[in-house]
N, C-alpha and C positions, 0 to 999 in steps of 0.2 A: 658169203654164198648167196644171201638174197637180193645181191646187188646183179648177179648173174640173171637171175631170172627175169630183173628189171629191162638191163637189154636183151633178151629172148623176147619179149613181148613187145616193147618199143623197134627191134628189126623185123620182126612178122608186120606190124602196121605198118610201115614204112614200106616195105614188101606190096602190101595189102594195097596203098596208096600208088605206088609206081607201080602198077599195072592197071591201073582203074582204065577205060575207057573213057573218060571223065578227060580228057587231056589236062585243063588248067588244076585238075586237084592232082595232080603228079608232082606237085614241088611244094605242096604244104607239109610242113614241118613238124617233128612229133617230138616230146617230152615227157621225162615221167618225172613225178615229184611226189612218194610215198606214195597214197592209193588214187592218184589222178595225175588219168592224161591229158595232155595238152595240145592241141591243135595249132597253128598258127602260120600267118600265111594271108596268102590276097587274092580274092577272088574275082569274076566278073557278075556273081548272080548268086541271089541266096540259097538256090534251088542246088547251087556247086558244094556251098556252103555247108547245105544240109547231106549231101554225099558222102561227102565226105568226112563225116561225123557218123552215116550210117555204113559205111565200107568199111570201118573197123569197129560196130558196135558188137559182133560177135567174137571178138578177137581179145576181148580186152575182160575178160574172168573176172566180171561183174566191179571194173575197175571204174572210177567216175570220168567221163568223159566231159574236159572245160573245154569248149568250141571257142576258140580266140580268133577263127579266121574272118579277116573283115572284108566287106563287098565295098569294091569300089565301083561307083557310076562309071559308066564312058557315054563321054559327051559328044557327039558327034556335031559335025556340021560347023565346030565353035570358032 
């Protein structure tokens, strides 16, 4: 029964995440693994990075939130 509650929480952030105004954080990825979630995924800018770490920080009933999404540069011009 407490594997239910695991996805109950992981499709509210997912939820939470695909609706962001935020467009690039609409396709980062959520995982739980016992009392930590998992972020992950690729971003344009740390500022998305951090969004999206903060769009589900009320969501997740004092759960540990691991930000694994990484920024990648865009190199313009090259």
């Amino acid at each position: 029964m407490i594997h239910a509650g695991f996805h109950d929480v992981t499709g509210r952030l997912r939820i939470l995440l695909s609706e962001s105004p935020i467009t690039e954080i609409r396709k980062v990825r959520v995982e739980q693994d016992g009392d930590t979630v998992m972020l992950d995924g690729h971003v344009r800018t740390f500022y998305a990075k951090q969004m999206a770490q903060e769009t589900i920080r009320g969501a997740t009933r004092g759960l540990h939130i691991d930000n694994r999404v990484r920024v990648e540069e865009v190199v313009s011009g090259a």
